[in-house]
C-alpha positions as CSV (number, residue, x, y, z in Angstrom):
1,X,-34.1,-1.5,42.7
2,X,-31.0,-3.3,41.2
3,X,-28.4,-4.1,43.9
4,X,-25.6,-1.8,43.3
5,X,-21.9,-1.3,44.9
6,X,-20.2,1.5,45.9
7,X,-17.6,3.4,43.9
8,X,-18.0,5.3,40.6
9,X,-21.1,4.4,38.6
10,X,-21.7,4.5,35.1
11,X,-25.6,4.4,34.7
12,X,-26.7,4.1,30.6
13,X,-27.5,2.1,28.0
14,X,-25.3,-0.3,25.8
15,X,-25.7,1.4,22.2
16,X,-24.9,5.1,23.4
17,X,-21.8,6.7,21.9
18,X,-21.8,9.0,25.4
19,X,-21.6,6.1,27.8
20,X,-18.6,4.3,25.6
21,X,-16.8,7.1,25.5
22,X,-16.4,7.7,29.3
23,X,-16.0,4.1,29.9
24,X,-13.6,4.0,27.2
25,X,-11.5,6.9,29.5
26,X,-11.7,6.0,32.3
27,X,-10.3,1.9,31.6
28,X,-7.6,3.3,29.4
29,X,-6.8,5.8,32.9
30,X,-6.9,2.6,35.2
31,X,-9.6,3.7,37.1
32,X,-12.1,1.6,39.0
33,X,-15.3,1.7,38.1
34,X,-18.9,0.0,37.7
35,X,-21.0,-0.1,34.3
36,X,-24.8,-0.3,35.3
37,X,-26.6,-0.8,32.0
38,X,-30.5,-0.1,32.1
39,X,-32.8,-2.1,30.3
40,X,-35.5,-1.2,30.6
41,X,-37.4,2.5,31.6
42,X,-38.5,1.0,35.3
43,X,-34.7,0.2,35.7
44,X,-33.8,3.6,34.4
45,X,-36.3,5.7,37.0
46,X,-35.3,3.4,39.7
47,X,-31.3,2.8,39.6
48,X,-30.6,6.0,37.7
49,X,-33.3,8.3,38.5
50,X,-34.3,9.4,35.1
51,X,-37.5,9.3,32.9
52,X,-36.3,6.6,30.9
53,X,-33.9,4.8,28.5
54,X,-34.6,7.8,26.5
55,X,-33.6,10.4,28.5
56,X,-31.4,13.0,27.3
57,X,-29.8,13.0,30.7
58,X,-28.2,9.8,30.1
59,X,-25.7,8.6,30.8
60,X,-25.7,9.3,34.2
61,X,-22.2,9.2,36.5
62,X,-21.9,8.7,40.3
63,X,-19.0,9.0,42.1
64,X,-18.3,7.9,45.5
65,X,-18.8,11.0,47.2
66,X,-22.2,11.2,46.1
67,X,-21.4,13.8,43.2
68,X,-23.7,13.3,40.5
69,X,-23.1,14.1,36.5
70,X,-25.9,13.5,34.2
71,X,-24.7,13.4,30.5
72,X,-21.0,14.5,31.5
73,X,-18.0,15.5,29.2
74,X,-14.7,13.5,30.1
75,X,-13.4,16.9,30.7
76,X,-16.4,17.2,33.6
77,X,-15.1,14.1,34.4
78,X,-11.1,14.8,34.8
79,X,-12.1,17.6,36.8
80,X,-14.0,15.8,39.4
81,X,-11.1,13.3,39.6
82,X,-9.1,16.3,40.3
83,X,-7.1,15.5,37.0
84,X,-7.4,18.9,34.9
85,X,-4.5,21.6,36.0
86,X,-3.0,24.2,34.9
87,X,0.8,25.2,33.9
88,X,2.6,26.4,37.2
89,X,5.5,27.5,35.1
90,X,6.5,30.6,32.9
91,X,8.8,28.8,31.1
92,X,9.8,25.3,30.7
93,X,13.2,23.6,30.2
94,X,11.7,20.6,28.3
95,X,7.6,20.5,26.5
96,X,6.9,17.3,25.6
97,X,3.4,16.7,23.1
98,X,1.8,13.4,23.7
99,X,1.2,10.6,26.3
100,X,2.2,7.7,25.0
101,X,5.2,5.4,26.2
102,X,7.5,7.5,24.2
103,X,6.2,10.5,25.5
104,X,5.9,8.9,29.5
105,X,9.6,7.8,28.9
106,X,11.2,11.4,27.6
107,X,9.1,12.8,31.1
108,X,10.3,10.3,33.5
109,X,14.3,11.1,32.3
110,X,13.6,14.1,31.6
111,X,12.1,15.0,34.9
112,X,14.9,12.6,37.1
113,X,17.4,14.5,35.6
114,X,16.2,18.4,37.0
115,X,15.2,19.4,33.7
116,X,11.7,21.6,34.4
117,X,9.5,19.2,32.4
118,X,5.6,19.3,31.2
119,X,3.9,16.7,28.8
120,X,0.8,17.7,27.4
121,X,-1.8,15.2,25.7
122,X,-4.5,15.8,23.7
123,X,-6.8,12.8,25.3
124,X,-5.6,9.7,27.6
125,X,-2.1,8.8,29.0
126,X,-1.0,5.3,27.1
127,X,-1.4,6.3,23.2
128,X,-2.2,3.1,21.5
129,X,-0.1,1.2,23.4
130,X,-2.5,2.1,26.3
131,X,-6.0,0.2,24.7
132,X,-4.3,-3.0,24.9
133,X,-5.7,-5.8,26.9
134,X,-1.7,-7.7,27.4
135,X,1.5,-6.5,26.7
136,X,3.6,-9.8,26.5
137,X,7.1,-8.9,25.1
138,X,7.7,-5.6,26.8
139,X,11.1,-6.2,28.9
140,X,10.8,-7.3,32.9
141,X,7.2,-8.5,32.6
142,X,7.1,-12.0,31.9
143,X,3.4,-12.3,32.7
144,X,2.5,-9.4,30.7
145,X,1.2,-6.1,31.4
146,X,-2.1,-4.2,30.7
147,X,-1.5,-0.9,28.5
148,X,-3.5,1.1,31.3
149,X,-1.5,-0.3,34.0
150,X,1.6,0.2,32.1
151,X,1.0,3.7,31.1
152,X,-0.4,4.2,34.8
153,X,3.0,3.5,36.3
154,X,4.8,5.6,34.1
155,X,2.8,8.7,35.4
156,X,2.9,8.0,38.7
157,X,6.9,7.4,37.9
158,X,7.2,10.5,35.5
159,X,5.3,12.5,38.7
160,X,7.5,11.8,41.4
161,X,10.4,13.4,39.8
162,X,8.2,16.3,39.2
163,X,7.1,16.0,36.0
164,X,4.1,18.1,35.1
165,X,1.0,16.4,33.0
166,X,-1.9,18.6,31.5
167,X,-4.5,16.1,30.2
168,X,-6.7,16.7,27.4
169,X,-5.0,19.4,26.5
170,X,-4.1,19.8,22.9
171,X,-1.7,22.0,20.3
172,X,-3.0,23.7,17.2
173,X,0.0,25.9,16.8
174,X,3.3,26.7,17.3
175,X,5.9,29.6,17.2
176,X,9.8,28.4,17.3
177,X,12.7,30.8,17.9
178,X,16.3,30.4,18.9
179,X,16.2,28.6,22.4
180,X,12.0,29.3,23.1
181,X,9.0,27.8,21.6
182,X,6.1,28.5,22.3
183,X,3.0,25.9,22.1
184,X,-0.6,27.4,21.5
185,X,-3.2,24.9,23.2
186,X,-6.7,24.1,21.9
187,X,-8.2,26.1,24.7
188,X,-6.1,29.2,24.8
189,X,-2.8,28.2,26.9
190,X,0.7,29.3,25.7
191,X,3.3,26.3,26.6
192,X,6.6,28.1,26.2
193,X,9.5,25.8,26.4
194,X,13.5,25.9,26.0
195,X,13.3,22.9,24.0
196,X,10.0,20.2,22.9
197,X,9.8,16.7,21.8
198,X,6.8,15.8,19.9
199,X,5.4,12.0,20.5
200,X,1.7,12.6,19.2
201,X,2.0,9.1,17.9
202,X,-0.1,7.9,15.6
203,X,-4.2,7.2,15.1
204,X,-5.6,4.4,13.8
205,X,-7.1,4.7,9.9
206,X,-11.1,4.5,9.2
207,X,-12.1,2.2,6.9
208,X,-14.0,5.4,5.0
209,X,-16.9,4.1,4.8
210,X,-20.3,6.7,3.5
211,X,-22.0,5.5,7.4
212,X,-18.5,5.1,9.4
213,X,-18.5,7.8,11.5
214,X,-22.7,7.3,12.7
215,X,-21.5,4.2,13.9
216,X,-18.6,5.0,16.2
217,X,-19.1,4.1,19.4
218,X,-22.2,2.5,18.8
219,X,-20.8,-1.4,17.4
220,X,-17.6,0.0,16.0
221,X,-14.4,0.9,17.7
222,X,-11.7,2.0,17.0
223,X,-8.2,0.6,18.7
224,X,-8.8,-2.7,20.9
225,X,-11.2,-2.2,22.7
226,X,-10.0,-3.8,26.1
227,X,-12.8,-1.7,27.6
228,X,-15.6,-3.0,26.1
229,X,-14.7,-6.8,25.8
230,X,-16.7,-8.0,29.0
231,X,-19.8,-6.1,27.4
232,X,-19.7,-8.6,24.2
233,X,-20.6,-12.0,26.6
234,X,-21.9,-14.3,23.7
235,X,-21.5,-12.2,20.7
236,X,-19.9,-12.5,17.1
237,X,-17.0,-9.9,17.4
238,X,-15.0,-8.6,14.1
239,X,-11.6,-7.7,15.0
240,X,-10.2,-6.2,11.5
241,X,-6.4,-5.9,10.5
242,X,-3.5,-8.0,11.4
243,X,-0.4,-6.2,13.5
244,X,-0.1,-7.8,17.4
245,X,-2.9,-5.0,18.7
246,X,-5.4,-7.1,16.6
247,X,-4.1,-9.9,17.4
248,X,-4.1,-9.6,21.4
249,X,-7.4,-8.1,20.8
250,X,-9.0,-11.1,19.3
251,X,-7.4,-13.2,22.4
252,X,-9.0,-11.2,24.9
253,X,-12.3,-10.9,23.0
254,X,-12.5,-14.8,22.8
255,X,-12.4,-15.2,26.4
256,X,-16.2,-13.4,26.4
257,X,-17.4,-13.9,22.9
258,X,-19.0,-16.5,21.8
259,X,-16.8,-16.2,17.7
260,X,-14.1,-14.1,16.7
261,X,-13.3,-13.4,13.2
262,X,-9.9,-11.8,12.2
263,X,-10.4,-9.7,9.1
264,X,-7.0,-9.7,6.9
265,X,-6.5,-8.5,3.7
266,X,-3.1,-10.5,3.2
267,X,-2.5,-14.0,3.0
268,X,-2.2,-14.7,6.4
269,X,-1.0,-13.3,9.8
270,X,2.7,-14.9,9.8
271,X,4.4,-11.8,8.2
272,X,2.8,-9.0,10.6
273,X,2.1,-10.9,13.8
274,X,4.1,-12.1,16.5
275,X,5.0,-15.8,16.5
276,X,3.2,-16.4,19.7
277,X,0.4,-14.6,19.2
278,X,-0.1,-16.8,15.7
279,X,0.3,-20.1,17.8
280,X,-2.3,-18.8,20.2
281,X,-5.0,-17.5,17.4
282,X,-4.4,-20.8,15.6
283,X,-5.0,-22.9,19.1
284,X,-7.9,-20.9,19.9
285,X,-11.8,-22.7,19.0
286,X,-13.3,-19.4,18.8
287,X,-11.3,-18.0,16.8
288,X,-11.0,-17.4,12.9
289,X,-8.6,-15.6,10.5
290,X,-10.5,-14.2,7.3
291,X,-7.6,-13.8,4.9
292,X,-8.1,-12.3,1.7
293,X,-11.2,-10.3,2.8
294,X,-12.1,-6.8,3.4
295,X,-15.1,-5.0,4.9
296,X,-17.5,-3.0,2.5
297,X,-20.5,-2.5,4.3
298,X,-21.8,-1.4,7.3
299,X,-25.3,-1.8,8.3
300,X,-27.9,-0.6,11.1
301,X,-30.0,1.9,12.5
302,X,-29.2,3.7,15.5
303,X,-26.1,1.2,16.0
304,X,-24.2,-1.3,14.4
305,X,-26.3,-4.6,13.5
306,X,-24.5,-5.9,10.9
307,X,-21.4,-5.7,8.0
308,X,-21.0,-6.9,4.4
309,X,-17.5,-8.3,4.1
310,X,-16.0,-9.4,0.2
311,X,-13.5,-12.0,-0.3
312,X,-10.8,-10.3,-2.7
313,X,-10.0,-13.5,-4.0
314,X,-13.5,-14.4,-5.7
315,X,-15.1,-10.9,-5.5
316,X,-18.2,-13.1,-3.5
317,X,-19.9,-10.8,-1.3
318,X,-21.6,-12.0,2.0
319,X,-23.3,-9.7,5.1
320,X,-23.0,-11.2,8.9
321,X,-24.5,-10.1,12.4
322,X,-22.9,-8.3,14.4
323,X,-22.9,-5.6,17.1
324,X,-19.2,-5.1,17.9
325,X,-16.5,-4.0,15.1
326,X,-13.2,-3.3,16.1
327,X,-11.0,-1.9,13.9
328,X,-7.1,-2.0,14.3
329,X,-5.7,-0.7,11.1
330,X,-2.0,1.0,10.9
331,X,-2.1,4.7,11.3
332,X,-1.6,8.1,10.4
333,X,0.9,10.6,12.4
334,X,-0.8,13.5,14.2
335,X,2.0,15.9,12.9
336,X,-0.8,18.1,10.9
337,X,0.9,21.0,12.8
338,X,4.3,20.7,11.3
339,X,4.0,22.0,8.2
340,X,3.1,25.7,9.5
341,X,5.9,26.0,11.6
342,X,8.6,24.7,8.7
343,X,9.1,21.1,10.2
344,X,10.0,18.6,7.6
345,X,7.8,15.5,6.7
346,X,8.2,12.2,4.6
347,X,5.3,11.8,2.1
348,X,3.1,9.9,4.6
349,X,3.1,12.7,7.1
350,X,6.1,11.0,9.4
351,X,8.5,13.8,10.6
352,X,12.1,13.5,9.6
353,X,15.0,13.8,11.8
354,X,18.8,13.4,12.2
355,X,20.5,11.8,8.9
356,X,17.2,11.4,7.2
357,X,17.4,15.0,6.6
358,X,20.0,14.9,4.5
359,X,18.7,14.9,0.9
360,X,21.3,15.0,-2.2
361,X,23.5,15.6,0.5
362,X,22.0,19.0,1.7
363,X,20.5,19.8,4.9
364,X,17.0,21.9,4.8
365,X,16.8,25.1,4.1
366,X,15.8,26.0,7.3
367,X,18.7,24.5,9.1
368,X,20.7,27.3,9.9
369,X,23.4,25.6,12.5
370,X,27.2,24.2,11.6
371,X,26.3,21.7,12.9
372,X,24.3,18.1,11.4
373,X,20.9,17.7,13.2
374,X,21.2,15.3,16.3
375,X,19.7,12.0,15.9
376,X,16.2,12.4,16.7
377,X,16.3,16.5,15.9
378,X,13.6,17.4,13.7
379,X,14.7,19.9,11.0
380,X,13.9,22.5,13.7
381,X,17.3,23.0,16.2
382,X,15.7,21.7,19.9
383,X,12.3,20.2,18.3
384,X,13.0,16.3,18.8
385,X,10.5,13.4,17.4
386,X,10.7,9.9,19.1
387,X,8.2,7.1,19.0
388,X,5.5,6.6,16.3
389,X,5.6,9.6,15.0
390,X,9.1,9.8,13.3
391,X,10.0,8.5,9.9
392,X,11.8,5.2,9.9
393,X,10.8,4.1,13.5
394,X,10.3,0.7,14.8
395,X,6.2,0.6,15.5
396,X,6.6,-1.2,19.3
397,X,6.2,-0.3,22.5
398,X,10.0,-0.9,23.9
399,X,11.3,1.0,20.5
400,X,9.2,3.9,21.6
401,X,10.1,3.8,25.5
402,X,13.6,3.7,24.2
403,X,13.7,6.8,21.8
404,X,11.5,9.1,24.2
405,X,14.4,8.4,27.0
406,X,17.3,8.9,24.0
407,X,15.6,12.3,22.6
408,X,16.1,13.4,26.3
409,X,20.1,12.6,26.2
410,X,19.6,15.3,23.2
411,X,17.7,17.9,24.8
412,X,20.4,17.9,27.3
413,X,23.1,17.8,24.3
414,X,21.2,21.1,22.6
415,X,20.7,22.7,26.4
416,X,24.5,22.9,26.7
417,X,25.8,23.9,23.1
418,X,23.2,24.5,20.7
């Protein structure tokens, strides 16, 4: 038997979409743990006590206390940790939907300033921000901070002043009335709430591809990946798009990987990367930039083996190894809910507030106040949008920490006169 140490194991193997997705939750949550991958069925019977590397009881999770999960759910898992609650409160002054640093930023004011305050997210604490390896130009960390870690203080922060967080939790509906709304949950909660500020953020787009979706979690990723870099020791990783997440991603990948290839579809990176993180990628051995060049193709059986990329310059065609795809490409606003409950959206799905209401100088119809919307006021009176998800805002992590701590200045504007 393998020599193994103590704290929470993951026991599986490396091509199963089960065991990526609870290692994927549990980096992005900051917590400790230790990947044990089996390789063989005598390592499987001995170190996991299973049949085999085929064994539907895979993967297997061990915590320290000896609880053992075979096959478990992250929401098994959030339980164990002690992580899955319940509302305590009737009523709230302040709902605030999604985790992100926008989110995490509107709870810690919120919550430091007596306002009764729950955040509810549909998955992990951090948003996108949160699967990055280094956050370099966020203010007062010159050494640069890990999205887990970052998103990790916030809750502990957002938590002492009493903040409450529901975890995988998420809305499918809403009712809004004068001064109460009231947010239905996936799994039957009611969230009703004085005022709410939606910072669902934003997902990252699929390349569409006929075989995408057989292959997630199984060679491609979607986000950075932070949690899977050590895992791809020697390999050719594809990193596609070309805002800063790609680009730190590529950095951290190259300090495992034996190549990296940057997949662009524009001339180069100078126009959507940071400065320093151009310097970096050019400095780097291991590291390519495919401009001009697209993915078409993916390729294996039960995982990823391989992808066909095509040069939009030439229209040449060409397929590559490789076992790990990472895509990091813009994104599309989780606001599929607005619609129903008579919240205003740009064409892309972005939800307007403040003066970007105003069309040929009218307000919405459904804006029934004297008054103009506030600044971040959706075209619902005390429904606020901050970070990612709102029309016209500035896609970084500082922008969003910013706005989620400025929509509370409103909340506390609308609490006192409407």
């Amino acid at each position: 038997m393998s020599e193994i140490t103590p704290g929470l194991r993951i026991f599986g193997t490396r091509g199963s979409a089960a065991a990526y997705t609870i290692r994927d939750f549990l980096h992005r949550s900051d917590v400790p743990f230790q990947w044990v991958e089996l390789t063989s069925d005598e390592q499987a019977r001995s170190d996991a006590a299973v049949s085999g590397l085929s064994d539907a009881k895979l993967p297997v999770c061990v915590f320290p206390d000896g609880t053992r999960l075979e096959r478990p759910t992250v929401r098994q898992i959030t339980e164990k940790l002690g992580w899955f609650r319940n509302p305590s409160q009737a009523e709230y002054d302040l709902a605030i939907y999604g985790g992100g640093p926008a989110g995490l930023s509107a709870a810690v004011y919120a919550a430091s300033e007596g306002l009764k305050t729950v955040l509810i997210e549909r998955s992990v604490l951090g948003g996108q921000a949160g699967t990055s390896s280094k956050i370099e130009n966020y203010l007062g960390f010159p050494d640069g901070i890990t999205g887990a870690d970052l998103a990790e203080r916030a809750r502990t922060q957002a938590c002492k002043f009493g903040a409450e967080i529901l975890l995988l939790r998420e809305g499918v509906r809403g009712e809004i009335h004068p001064g109460r709304n009231v947010g239905y949950l996936a799994d039957g909660t009611k969230i009703a709430a004085r005022t709410a500020i939606c910072t669902t953020g934003i997902s990252y787009r699929r390349l569409e591809l006929p075989n995408e979706e057989a292959f997630y979690g199984t060679g491609l990723y979607y986000g950075a990946g932070s949690s899977e870099a050590a895992l791809c020791k020697d390999e050719h990783v594809f990193v596609v798009g070309g805002g800063n997440s790609a680009g730190q991603a590529a950095m951290h990948f190259s300090q495992y990987a034996a190549q990296v290839s940057v997949v662009i579809r524009g001339d180069s990176l100078k126009t959507t990367l940071s400065e320093y993180l151009v310097d970096r990628i050019r400095a780097a051995q291991n590291v390519e930039v495919l401009p001009r060049t697209e993915v078409i193709e993916l390729h294996g059986d039960s995982s990823l083996a391989a992808i066909t990329l095509r040069d939009s310059r030439t229209g040449e065609t060409r397929m590559v190894e490789t076992g790990s795809l990472f895509l990091c490409l813009g994104g599309v606003p989780h606001t599929e809910w607005a619609d129903e409950v008579g919240i205003v959206r740009d064409q892309e799905g972005y939800l307007l507030t403040g003066p970007d209401l105003l069309k040929d100088g009218k307000w919405p119809n459904n804006w029934q106040l004297d008054r103009a919307p506030y600044y971040l006021e959706t075209s619902m009176p005390g429904i606020f949008a901050a970070g990612d998800v709102r029309h016209g805002s500035v896609k970084r992590c500082a922008s969003a920490v910013g706005e989620g701590a400025m929509a509370v200045t409103f909340v506390h504007r609308y609490l006192a006169n409407g």
